[in-house]
C-alpha positions as CSV (number, residue, x, y, z in Angstrom):
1,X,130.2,22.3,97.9
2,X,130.4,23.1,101.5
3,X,129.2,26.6,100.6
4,X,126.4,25.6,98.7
5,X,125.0,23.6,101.4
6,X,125.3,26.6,103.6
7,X,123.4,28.7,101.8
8,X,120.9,26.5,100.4
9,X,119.9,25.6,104.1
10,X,120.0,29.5,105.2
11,X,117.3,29.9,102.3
12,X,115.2,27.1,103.5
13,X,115.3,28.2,107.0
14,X,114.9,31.9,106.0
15,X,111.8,30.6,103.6
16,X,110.1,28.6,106.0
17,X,109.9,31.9,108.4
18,X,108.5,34.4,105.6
19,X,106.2,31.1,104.7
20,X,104.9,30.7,109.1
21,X,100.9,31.7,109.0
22,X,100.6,35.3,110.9
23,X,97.9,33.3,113.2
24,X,100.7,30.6,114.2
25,X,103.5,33.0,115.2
26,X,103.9,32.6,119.1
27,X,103.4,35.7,121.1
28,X,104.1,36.6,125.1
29,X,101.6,39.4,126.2
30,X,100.5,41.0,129.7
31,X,97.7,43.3,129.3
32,X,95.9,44.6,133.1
33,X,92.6,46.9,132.2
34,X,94.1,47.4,129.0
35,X,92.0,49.3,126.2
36,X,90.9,46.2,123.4
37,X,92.3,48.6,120.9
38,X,95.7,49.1,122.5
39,X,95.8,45.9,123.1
40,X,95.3,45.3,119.2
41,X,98.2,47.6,119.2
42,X,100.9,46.0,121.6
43,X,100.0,42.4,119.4
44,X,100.4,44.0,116.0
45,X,103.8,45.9,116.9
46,X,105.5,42.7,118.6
47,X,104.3,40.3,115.8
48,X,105.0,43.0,112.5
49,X,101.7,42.3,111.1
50,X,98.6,44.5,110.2
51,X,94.9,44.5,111.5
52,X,92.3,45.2,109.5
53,X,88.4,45.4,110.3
54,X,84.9,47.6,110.9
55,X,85.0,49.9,113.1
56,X,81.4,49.2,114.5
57,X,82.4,45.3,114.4
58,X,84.6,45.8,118.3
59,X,83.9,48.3,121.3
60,X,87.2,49.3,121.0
61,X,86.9,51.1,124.5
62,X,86.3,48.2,126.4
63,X,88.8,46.9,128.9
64,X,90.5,43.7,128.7
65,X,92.8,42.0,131.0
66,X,94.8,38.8,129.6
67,X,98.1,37.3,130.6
68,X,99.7,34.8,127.4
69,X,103.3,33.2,127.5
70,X,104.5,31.8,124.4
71,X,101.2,31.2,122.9
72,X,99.8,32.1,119.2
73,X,97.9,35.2,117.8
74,X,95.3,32.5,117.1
75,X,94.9,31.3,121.0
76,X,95.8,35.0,122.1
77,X,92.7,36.1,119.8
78,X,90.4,33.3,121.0
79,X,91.0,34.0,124.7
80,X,90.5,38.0,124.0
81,X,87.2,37.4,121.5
82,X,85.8,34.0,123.2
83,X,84.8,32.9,119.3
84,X,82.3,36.2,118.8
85,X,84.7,36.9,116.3
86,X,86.2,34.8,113.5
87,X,90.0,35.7,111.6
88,X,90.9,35.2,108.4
89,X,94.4,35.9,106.9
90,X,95.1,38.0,103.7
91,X,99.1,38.4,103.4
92,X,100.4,40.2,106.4
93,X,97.1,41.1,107.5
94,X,94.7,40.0,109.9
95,X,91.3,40.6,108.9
96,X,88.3,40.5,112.0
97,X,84.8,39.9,111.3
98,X,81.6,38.6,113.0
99,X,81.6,35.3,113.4
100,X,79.0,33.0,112.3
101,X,75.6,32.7,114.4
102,X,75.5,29.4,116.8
103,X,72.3,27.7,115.9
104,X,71.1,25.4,118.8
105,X,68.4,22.3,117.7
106,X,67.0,19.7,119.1
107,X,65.5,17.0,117.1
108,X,63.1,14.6,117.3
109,X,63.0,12.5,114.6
110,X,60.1,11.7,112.5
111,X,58.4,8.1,110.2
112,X,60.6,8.3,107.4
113,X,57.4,8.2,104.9
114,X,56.6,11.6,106.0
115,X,57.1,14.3,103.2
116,X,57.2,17.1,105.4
117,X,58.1,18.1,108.9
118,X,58.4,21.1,111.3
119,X,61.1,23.3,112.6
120,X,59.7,25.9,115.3
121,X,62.0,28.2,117.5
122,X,62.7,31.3,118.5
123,X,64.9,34.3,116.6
124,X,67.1,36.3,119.5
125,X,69.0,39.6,119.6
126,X,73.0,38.6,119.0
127,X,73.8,41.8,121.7
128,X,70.8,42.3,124.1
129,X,69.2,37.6,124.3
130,X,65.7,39.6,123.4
131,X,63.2,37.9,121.5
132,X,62.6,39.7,117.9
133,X,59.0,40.1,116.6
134,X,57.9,40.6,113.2
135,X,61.5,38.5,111.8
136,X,61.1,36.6,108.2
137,X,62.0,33.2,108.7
138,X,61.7,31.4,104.6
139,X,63.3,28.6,102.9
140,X,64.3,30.1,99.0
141,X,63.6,27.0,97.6
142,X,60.5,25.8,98.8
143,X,59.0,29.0,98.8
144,X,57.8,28.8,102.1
145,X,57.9,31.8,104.7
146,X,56.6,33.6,107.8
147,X,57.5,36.1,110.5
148,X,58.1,35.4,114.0
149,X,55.3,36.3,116.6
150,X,55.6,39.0,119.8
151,X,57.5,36.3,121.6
152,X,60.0,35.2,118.3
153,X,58.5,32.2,117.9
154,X,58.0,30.9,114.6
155,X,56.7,27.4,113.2
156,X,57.6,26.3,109.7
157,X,56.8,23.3,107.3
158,X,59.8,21.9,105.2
159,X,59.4,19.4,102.3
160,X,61.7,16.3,102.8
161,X,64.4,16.5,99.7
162,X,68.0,15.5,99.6
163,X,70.8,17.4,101.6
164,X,69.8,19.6,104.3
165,X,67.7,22.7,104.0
166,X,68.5,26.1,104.9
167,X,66.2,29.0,106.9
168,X,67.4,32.3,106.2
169,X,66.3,34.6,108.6
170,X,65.6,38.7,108.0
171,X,65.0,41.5,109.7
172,X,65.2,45.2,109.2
173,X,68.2,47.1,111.1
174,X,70.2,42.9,111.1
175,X,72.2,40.9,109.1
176,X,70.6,38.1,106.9
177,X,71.2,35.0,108.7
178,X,71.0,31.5,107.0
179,X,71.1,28.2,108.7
180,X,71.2,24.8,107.7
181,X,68.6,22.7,108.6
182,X,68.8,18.9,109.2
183,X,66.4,16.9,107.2
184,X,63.5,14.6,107.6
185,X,62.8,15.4,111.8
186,X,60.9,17.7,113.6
187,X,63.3,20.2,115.6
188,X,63.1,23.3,117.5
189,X,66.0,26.2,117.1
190,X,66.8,28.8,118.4
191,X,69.1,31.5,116.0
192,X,70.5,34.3,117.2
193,X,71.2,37.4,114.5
194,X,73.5,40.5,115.0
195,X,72.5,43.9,114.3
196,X,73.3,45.6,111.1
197,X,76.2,48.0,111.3
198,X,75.6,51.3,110.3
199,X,79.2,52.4,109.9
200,X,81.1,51.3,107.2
201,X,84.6,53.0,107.9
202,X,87.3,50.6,108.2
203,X,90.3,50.1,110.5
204,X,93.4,49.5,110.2
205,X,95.9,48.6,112.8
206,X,100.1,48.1,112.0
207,X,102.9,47.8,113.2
208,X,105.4,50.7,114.0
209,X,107.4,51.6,111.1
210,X,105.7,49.5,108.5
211,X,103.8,50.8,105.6
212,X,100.2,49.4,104.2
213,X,100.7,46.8,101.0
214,X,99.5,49.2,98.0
215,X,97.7,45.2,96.8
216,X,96.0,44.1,99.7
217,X,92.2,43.4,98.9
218,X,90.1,42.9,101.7
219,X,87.1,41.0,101.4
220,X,83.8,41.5,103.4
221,X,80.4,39.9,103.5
222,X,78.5,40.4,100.4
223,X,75.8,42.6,103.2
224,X,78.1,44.4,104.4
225,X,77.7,47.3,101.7
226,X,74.8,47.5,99.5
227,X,73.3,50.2,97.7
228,X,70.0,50.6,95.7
229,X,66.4,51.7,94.9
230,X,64.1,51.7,98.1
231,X,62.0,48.5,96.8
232,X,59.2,49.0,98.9
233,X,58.4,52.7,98.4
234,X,55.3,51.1,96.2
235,X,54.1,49.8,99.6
236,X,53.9,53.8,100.5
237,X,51.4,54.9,97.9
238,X,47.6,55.6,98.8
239,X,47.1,51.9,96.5
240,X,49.5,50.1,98.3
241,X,47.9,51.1,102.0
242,X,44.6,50.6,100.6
243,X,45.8,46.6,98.6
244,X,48.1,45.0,100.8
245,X,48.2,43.8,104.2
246,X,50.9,44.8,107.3
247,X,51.8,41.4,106.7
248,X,53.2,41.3,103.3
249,X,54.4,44.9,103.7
250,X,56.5,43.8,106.8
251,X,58.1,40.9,104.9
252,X,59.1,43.2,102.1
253,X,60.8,45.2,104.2
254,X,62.5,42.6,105.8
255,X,63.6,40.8,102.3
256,X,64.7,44.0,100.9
257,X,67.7,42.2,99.3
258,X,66.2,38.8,98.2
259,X,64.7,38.7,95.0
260,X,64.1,35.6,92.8
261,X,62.4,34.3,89.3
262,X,60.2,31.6,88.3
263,X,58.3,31.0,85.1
264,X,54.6,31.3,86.8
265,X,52.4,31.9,89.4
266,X,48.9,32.2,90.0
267,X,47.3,34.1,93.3
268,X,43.6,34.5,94.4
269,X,44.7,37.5,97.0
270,X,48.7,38.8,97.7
271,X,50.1,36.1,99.4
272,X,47.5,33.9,98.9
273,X,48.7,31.6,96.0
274,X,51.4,29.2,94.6
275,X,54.3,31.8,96.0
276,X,52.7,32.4,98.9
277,X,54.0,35.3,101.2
278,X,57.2,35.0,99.1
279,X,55.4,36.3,95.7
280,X,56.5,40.1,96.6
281,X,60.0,38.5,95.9
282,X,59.4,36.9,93.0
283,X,59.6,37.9,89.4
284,X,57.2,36.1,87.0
285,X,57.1,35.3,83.2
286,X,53.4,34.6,83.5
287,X,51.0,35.7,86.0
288,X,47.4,35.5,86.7
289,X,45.8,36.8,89.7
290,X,42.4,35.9,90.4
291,X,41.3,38.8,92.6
292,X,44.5,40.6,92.8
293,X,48.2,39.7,93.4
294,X,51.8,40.9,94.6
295,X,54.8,40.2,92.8
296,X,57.8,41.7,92.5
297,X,58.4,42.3,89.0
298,X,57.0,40.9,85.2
299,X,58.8,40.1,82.3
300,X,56.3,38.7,79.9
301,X,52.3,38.8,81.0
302,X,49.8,39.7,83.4
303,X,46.2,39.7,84.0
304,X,44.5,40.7,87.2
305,X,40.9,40.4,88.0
306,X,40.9,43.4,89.7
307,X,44.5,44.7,90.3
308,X,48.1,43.9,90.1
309,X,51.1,45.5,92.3
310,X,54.2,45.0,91.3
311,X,57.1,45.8,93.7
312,X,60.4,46.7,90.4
313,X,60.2,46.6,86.4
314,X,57.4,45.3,84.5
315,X,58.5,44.3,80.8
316,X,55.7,43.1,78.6
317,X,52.0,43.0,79.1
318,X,50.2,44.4,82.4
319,X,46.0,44.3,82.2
320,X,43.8,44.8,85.5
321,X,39.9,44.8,85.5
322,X,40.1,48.0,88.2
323,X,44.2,49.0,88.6
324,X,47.7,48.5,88.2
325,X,50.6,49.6,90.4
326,X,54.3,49.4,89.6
327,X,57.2,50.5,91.6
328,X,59.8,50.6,89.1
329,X,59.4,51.2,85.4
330,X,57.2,49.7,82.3
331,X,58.4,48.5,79.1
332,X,55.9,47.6,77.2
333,X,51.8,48.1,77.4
334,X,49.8,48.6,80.7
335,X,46.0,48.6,80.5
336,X,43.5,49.2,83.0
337,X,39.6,49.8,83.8
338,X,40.1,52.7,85.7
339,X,43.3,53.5,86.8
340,X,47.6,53.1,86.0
341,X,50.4,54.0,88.1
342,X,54.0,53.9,87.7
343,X,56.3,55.5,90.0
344,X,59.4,55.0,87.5
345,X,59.3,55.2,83.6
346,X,57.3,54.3,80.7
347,X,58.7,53.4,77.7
348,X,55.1,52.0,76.1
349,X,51.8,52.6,76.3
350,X,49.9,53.3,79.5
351,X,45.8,53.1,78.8
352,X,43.0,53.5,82.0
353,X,39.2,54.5,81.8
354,X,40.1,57.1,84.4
355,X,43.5,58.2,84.8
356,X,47.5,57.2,84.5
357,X,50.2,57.8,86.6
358,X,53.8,58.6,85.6
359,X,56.4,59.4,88.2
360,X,59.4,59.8,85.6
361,X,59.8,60.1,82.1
362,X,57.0,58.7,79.2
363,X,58.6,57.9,75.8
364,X,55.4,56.4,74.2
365,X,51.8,56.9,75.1
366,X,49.7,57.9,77.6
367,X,45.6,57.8,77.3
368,X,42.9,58.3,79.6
369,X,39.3,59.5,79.7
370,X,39.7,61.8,82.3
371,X,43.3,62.4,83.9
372,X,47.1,61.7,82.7
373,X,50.5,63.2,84.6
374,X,53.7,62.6,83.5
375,X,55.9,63.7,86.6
376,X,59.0,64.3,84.1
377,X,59.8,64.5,80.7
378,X,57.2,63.3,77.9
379,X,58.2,62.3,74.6
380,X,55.3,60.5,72.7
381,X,51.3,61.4,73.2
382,X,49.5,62.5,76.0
383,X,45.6,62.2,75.5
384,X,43.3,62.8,78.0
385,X,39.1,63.6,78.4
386,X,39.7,66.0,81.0
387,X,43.2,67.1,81.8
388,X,47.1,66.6,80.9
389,X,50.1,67.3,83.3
390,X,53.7,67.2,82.3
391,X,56.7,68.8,83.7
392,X,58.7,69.0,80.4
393,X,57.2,67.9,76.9
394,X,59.0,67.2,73.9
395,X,55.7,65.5,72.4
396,X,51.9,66.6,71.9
397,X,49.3,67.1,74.7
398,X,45.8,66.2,73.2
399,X,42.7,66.9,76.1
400,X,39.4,67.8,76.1
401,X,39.6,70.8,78.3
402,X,42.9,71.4,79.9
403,X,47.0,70.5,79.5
404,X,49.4,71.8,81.7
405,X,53.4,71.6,81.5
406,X,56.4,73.3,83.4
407,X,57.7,73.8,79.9
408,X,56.7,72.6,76.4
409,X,59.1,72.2,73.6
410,X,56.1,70.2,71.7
411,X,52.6,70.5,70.7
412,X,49.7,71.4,73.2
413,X,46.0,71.0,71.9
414,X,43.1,72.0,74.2
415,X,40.7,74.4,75.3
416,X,43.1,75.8,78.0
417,X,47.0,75.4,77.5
418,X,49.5,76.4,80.5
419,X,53.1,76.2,80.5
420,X,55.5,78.1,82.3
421,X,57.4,78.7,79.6
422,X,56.6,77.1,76.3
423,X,59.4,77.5,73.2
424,X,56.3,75.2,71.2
425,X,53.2,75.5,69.8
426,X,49.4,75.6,72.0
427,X,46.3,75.3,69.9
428,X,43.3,76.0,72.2
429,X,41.2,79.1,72.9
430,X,43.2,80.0,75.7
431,X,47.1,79.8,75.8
432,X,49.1,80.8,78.8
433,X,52.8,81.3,79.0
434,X,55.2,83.0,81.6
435,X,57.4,83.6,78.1
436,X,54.7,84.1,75.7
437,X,52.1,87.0,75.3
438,X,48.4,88.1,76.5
439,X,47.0,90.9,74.6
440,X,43.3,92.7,75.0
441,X,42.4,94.5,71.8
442,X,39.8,96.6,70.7
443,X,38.7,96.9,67.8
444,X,36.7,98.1,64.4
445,X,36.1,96.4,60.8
446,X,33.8,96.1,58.1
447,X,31.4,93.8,59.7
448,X,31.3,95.8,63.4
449,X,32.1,98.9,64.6
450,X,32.3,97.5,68.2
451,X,34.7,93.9,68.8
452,X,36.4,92.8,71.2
453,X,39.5,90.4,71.4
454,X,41.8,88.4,73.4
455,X,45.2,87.1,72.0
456,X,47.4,84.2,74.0
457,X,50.3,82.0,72.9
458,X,53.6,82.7,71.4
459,X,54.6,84.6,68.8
460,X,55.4,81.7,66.8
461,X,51.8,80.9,67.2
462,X,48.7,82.6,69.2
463,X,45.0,82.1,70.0
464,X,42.5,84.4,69.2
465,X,39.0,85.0,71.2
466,X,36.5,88.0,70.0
467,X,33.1,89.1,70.1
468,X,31.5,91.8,68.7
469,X,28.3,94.0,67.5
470,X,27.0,96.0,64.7
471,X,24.2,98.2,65.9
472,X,23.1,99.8,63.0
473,X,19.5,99.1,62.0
474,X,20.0,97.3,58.8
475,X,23.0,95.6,59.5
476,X,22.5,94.9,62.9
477,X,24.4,91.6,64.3
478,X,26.2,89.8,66.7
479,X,29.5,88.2,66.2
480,X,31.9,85.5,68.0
481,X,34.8,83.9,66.9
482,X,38.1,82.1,67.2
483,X,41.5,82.0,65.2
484,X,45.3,81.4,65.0
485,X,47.9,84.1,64.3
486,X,51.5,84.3,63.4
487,X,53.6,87.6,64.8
488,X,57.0,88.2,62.0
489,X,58.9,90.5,64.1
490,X,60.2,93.0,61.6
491,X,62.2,95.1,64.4
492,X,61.5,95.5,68.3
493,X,58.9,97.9,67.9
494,X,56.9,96.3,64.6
495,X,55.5,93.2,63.4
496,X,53.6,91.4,61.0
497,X,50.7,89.8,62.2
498,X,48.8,87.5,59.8
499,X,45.3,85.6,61.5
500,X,43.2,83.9,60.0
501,X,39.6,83.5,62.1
502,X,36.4,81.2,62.0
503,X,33.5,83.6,63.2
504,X,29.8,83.3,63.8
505,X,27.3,85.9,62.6
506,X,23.8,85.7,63.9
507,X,21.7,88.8,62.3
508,X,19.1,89.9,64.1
509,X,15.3,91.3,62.5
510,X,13.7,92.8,65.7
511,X,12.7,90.2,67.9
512,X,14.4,86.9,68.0
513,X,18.1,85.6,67.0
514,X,18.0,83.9,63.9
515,X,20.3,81.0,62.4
516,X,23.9,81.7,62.7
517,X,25.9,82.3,59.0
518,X,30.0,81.1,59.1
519,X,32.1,84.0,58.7
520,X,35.8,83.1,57.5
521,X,38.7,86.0,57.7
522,X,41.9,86.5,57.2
523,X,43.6,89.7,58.3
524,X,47.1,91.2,57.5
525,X,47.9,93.7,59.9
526,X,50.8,95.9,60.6
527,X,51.0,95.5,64.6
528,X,53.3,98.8,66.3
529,X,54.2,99.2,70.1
530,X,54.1,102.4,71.2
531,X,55.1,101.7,74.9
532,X,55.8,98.6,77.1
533,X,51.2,98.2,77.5
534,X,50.0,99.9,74.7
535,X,49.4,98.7,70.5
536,X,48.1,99.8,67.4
537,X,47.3,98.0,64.5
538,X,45.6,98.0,61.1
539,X,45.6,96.7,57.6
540,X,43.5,95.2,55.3
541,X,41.4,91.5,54.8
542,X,40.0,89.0,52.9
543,X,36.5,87.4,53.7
544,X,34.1,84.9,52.7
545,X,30.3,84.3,54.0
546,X,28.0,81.8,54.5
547,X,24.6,82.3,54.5
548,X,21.0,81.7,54.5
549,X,19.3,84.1,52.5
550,X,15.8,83.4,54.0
551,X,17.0,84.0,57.4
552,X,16.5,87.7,57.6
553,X,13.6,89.8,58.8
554,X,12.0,93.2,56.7
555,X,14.1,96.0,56.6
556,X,17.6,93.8,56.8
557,X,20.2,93.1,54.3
558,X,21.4,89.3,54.6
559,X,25.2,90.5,54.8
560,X,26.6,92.0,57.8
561,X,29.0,94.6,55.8
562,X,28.6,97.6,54.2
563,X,27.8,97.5,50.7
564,X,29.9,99.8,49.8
565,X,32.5,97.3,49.4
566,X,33.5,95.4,46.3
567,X,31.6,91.5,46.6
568,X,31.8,88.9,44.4
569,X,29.2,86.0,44.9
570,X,29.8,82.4,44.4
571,X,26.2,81.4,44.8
572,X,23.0,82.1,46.5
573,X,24.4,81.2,50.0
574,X,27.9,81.8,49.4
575,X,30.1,85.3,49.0
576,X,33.2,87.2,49.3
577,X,34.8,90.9,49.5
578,X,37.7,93.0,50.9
579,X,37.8,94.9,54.1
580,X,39.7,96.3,56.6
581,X,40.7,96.5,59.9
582,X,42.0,98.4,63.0
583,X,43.0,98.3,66.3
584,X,44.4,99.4,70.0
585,X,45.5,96.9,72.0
586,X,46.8,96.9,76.2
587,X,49.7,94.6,76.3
């Protein structure tokens, strides 16, 4: 029994040391224009504990001089720090960190039927006491906000509700800082916020001979490390220099990291509406903007009278009398008067009278009557009056003149198609390709002696341009044209080259050009290289005219071949025969 009781209080006594708080164990310390550091060092070693913080948190240089007998890391802490710096213990650690900003206030109070009343003050730098200009000073839940003026004075107007309020004040290059707010009187504070820390390497300080805990977790503010999309790089565009005020831009870039959403808002101007300044913060279900609005985001609907700029994601329904403007990306369906940008994606359908803007990839559709770019990949439609750009498509360019891509996997339709290389197929009357092929041919049929023609595309499919010119008496005419063609590659050196053409013949009698007949042909040729710039090619064809018998002058047959070859004749405006062809060609 004696034993027992021994050992049983040796456990409690040895329990109730391991169990003493690292901030109550009692330290004696004599440091003379010692380095803080060091000092850390000496306080670590003679209490067997660990320190732990940032290493842009302490000027670790700086000289300290402190004498302590028998006193505890807490008061030895509070005596070197002088509260700038608040402890918090995690296991045999020590962990440092900022403390909390002091908030000074004086009130005066106010009649209690008041509903409102006004905190003014000034914001200060933590380090240097200077005033800060251009601070966001807001209350989250009442929606109210506004930045401090040259001097850092600021006046606010706060709705009475239960339990204090809270100003959170922010500033580009500082930490967020929030106070709380007494309610229900009039009061002027003055808040002083610390700048943000660039450096996020942390140190740690232990004792000799003792190795880290492999389960330590060490917790730091929730701003201490962030990372994420720019939000305001919408702000940067040519729109939103031209739409939004220095104002509005400066509070976005001071509420970088506050974003909230509410069901609804409606705005005459960007900050002018039931969000007030706070609306480039704010993601809405429903939105109307009279003139033009500001938000930050849209998941449901949108209507602008004239435009709409929203800051991150759009899901649902954007329309705008003039333009829209999104810095993130669109789900959904964006419609405008004249013009659409999106500086992410598009998964949807993006429709402007003028033009539409995709920074990333489309999956969906793109129209516009003059201009569409799609900065990445496209997979859907791009139609466009004028002209189509897309870095890489792996859909169908559709435009009334020109399309344009880094490289096409799809389908490009226009009058002139571009790609730098293109493993897909470009309909138009001029295709060009690094990979593909131009080709400059002259040649001789049964219609003319004298043609001319340009090839461009692929081999899988080409374009074909040609003129030409029969100058014999009875037969005289003049030809143009435009077709498709297919190259089989039969070895390196020969091909066959099937193309069928749509050609206009307008005979001529002497003095004036008369009514142009259609002219359909398809060729079969047999297409040999001879060198890396030079072609032959020949082989036979298959025709069929149509014509206006009338439209010929004396002395002129109404066909423009030979008659030497075999016709048949489906009607009085209407024929057929075989022919030939061939050709030399510069590669």
């Amino acid at each position: 029994m004696k034993l027992f009781t021994i050992t049983a209080a040796f456990l409690f006594i040895a329990s109730s040391l391991h169990s003493q708080s690292v901030l109550d164990k009692q330290l004696s310390v004599e440091f003379r224009q010692q380095r803080l550091d060091k000092a850390l060092e000496v306080l670590s070693h003679n209490g067997n504990f660990y320190f732990s913080y940032n290493s842009s948190l302490l000027k670790r240089d700086s000289l300290v001089t402190l004498s302590a007998q028998n006193k505890t890391v807490r008061q030895i802490l509070d005596l070197l720090f002088r509260g700038s710096i608040e402890y918090k213990e995690n296991g045999n650690y020590i962990i440092l960190r900022k403390a909390p900003p002091k908030l000074s206030a004086t009130l005066i109070r106010t009649d209690p039927g008041n509903d409102r009343y006004i905190v003014s003050g000034v914001i200060l730098d933590e380090n240097t006491g200077e005033t800060i200009s251009q601070a966001s000073v807001y209350d989250k839940h009442g929606l109210i906000a506004t930045l401090t003026n040259e001097d850092g004075s600021f006046t606010v107007r706060l709705k009475n509700r239960p339990g204090p309020a809270a100003l959170t004040v922010s500033k580009e290059f500082y930490e967020d800082t929030t106070v709380k707010i007494e309610p229900g009187a009039n009061q002027k504070i003055t808040v002083s916020i610390s700048p943000l820390s660039f450096s996020r390497k942390m140190v740690t300080i232990s004792p000799d001979g003792y190795l880290p805990s492999d389960s330590i977790r060490v917790e730091l503010d929730g701003n201490s490390v962030y990372m994420r999309k720019d939000p305001i790089r919408v702000e940067m565009t040519g729109w939103g220099r031209l739409l939004l005020s220095s104002r509005l831009k400066i509070q976005s870039i001071n509420l970088r990291k506050y974003f909230t959403q509410q069901p609804f808002q409606l705005s005459f101007l960007p900050g002018i509406g039931t969000q007030g300044p706070l609306s480039p913060q704010i993601t809405n279900k429903f939105s109307v903007n009279m003139l033009g609005g500001y938000t930050a985001g849209l998941i449901g609907a949108e209507l602008g009278g004239v435009f709409n700029v929203d800051k991150r994601n759009v899901q649902g329904v954007q329309a705008a009398g003039v333009i829209n403007v999104v810095g993130g990306s669109v789900e959904g369906v964006q419609m405008a008067g004249l013009h659409n940008t999106i500086l992410d994606s598009l998964k949807g359908v993006q429709m402007a009278g003028i033009s539409n803007i995709t920074r990333r990839k489309l999956k969906g559709v793109q129209m516009a009557g003059v201009y569409n770019r799609a900065s990445d990949t496209l997979q859907g439609l791009q139609a466009a009056g004028v002209l189509n750009k897309a870095r890489d498509i792996r859909g169908i360019q559709i435009s009334g003149l020109v399309n344009i891509a880094r490289h096409s996997r799809g389908v490009q339709v226009g009058i002139i198609n571009i790609a730098d290389t293109s493993d897909g197929c470009s309909i138009g009357l001029i295709n060009l390709s690094r990979n593909g092929f131009r080709e400059y041919s002259l040649f001789a049929d049964e219609v003319a002696p004298a043609n001319f023609a340009f090839r461009s595309g692929n081999t899988s499919l080409y374009s074909i341009l040609l003129i030409g010119y029969n100058p014999l008496i009875d037969h005289r005419s003049y030809r143009y044209g435009w077709g498709l063609g297919h190259r089989f590659g039969l070895n390196k050196k020969l091909s066959l080259d099937p193309e069928l053409t749509n050609e206009h013949v307008a005979l001529y009698d002497g003095s004036k050009y008369k009514k142009a007949d259609d002219l359909f042909k398809l060729n079969l040729d047999l297409h040999a290289r001879l060198g890396r710039h030079f072609a032959i090619s020949g082989g036979p064809s298959l025709t069929f005219y149509s014509f206006n018998k009338n439209a010929t002058g004396n002395d002129h047959t109404s066909l423009p071949a030979f008659k030497v070859y075999p016709q048949w004749t489906v009607s009085d405006s209407f024929t057929g025969w075989l022919g030939w062809r061939v050709s030399v060609s510069l590669l």
